[in-house]
N, C-alpha and C positions, 0 to 999 in steps of 0.2 A: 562622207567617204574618207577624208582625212581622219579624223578619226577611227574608223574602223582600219586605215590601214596601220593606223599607230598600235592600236589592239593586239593586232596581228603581230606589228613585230616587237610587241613589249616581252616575248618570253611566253606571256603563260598558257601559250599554249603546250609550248613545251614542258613546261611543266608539270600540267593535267596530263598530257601522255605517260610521264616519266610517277603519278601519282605522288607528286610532293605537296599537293593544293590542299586546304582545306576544306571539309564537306562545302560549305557555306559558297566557297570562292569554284568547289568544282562547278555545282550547280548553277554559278554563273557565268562559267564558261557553255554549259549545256544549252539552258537558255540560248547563250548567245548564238550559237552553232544552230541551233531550231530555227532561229529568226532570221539567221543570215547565212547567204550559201557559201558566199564568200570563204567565213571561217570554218564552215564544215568542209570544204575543200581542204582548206590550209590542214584541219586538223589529220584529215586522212592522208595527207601528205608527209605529216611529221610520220604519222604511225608508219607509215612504209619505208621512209627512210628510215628510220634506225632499225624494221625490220632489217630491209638491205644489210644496214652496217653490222647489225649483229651476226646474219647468217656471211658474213662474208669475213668478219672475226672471230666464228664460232673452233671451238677445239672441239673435235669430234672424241668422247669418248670411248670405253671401251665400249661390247656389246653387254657384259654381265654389270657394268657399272652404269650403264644407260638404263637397263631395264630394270633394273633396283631403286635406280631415284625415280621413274614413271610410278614404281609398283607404290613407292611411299606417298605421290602425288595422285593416286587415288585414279591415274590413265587406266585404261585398259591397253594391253598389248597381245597383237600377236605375233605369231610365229610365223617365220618364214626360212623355207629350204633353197640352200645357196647350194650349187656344184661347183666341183673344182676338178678339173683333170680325170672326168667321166667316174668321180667318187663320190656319191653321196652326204656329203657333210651335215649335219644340222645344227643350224646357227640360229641364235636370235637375231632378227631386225626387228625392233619394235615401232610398229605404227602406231603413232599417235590418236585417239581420238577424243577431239575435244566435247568437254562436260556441257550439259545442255547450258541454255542460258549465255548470255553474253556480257562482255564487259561489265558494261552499266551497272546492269544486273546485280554481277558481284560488287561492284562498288555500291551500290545501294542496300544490300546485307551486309556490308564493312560497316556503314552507316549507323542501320540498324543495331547494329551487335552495341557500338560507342553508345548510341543511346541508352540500350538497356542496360547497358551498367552504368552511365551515369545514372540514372532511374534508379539501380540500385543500393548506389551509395546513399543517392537523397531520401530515399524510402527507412534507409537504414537509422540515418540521421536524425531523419524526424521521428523512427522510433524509439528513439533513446532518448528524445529530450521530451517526446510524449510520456515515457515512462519514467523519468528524475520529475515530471510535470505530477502525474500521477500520484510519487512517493509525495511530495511535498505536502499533496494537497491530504492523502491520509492522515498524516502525520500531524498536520494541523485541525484536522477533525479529533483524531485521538487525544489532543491537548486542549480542544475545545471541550469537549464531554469531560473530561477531568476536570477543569476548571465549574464546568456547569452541575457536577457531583460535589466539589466543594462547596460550592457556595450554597447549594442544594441543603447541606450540611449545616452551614453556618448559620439558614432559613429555620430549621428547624429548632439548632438550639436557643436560638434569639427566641422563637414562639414559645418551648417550652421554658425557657426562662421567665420570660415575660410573664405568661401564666401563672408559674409557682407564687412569682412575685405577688402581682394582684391580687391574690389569695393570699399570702401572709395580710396584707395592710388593710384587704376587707375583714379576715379573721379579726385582725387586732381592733379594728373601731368598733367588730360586733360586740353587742350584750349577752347573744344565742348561742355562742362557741365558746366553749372552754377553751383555751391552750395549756396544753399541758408537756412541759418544756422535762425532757429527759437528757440525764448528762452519764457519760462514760463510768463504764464499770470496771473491776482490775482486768477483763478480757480482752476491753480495750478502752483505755483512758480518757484519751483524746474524744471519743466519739460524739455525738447531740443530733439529737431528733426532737421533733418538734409532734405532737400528736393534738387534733382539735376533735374536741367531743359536744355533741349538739344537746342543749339545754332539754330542747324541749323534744324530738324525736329520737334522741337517744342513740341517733350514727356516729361512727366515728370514721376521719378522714385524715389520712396522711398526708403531706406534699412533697415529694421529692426535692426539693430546692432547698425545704427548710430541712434539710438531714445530713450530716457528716458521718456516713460511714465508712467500713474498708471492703473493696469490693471484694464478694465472696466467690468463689471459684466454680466453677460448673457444676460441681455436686452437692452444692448447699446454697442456700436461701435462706431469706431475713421470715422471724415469727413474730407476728402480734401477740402480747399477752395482755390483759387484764386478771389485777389482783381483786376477787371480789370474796370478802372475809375470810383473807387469807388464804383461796386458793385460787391457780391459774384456771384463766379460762382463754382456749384461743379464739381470737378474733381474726384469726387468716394469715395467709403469706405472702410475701412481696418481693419484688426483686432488687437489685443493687442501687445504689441510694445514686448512682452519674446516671440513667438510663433516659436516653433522650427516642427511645424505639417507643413508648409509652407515651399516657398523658401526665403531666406533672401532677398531677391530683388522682387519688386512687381511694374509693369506699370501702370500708373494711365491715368487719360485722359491727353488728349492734349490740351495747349493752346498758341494761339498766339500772344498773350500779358499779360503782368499783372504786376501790383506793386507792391504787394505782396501776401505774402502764409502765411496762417493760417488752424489749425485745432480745430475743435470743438465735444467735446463727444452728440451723437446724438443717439436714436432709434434705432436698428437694420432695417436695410433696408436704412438709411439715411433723412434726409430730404429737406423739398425745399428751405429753408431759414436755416442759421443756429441760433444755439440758443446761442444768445451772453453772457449769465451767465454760460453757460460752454468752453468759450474759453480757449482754455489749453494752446497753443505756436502759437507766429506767428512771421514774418519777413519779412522785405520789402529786392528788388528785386536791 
């Protein structure tokens, strides 16, 4: 009991009437009041007195200023006919009627409301750091496949290197393969290709690796020729001498004689004659 009378007179009940409390500290003043009659006494106590005090403080306003703050307070009012001196007058008194629902009531949709925009904010929050979460993690896949396309890259020309190579130093330890080493012409000086001709079945085989050309442009491509007594004969076309989309080793036609091998930048598709102002390498046999 002593403590409950201490409860009582620490204030917060006044409080809770006056709505300064916290959700958290109203509700336990409610609680307390459920459980004890005591303070649900006391608290209906408070609420009447300062009714009292107020209506006994109140400034009566006017009638069109009274029924203007009801109208904006969502009351309903009505009308009532006052006489004065056997005249008729019509005046507002507005009666009050209060909204369904009580107190608590509306304090617990005060409640309600604080919550849902807290709710709202955090909902916000998290979805802003879900979606910086989101970017990061794209952005790291976009640079993950880049990375996995280079190297993709780098897989490739290692194999087609590696290949050419192999093939240079089996060609050279064979006795079945010619090599026939062609060097730059005035169309292009610097140039060398390397051309292997098979002793005994008469193919002949390129390798891209062993070739120093200059890459040809989209509308021309590299010709094989063989010189055989004296005149050209084609042995096919081929593409740019860097070309890692291909295999490093490429079959060309076959011939059964010839003095030597030349190549000349020609047309895409090739042609029937070559065209001797772009002789790029050639070498006799």
């Amino acid at each position: 009991m002593e403590n409950l009378k201490a409860y009582i007179e620490s204030g917060v009940l006044e409080l809770y009437v006056l709505g300064d409390l916290s959700p958290e500290e109203a509700l336990q003043v409610e609680e307390m009041a459920a459980q004890n009659p005591e303070v649900k006494a006391e608290l209906s106590a408070i609420e009447l007195a300062m009714e009292e005090y107020a209506m006994q403080n109140a400034v009566e306003p006017s009638a069109a200023v009274e029924a203007k703050l009801f109208e904006k307070l969502g009351f309903e009012v009505e009308q009532e006919t006052v006489y004065q001196s056997n005249t008729t007058i019509a005046a507002t008194e507005p009666k009050v009627v209060r909204l369904d629902g009580s107190d608590g009531k509306l304090r617990t949709l005060r409640f309600a409301l604080v919550a849902c925009i807290a709710l709202l904010v955090v909902s916000t929050a998290a979805l802003f750091i879900t979606y910086n979460k989101l970017n990061d993690a794209h952005d790291q896949i976009a640079s993950l496949n880049l990375d996995k396309q280079k190297f993709a890259g780098v897989v490739r020309q290692l194999e087609f290197d590696k290949q050419g190579l192999d093939n240079m130093v089996a060609m050279n330890d064979s006795k079945e393969w010619a090599t026939i080493r062609m060097a730059g012409q005035a169309f292009s000086p610097k140039s060398k290709m390397n051309v292997y001709w098979n002793k005994n079945d008469k193919s002949v085989l390129i390798n891209y690796v062993a070739m120093d050309l200059p890459k040809p442009d989209a509308e021309h491509e590299y010709q094989l020729w063989a010189l055989v007594n004296g005149k050209p004969v084609s042995l096919g076309v081929f593409g740019k001498s860097d070309s890692t989309g291909t295999e490093a080793l490429q079959k060309m036609q076959t011939i059964q004689e010839a003095q030597a091998f030349a190549v000349t930048l020609e047309p895409m598709g090739g042609s029937v004659n070559p065209t001797m102002d772009k002789l790029t390498v050639m070498g006799g046999v």
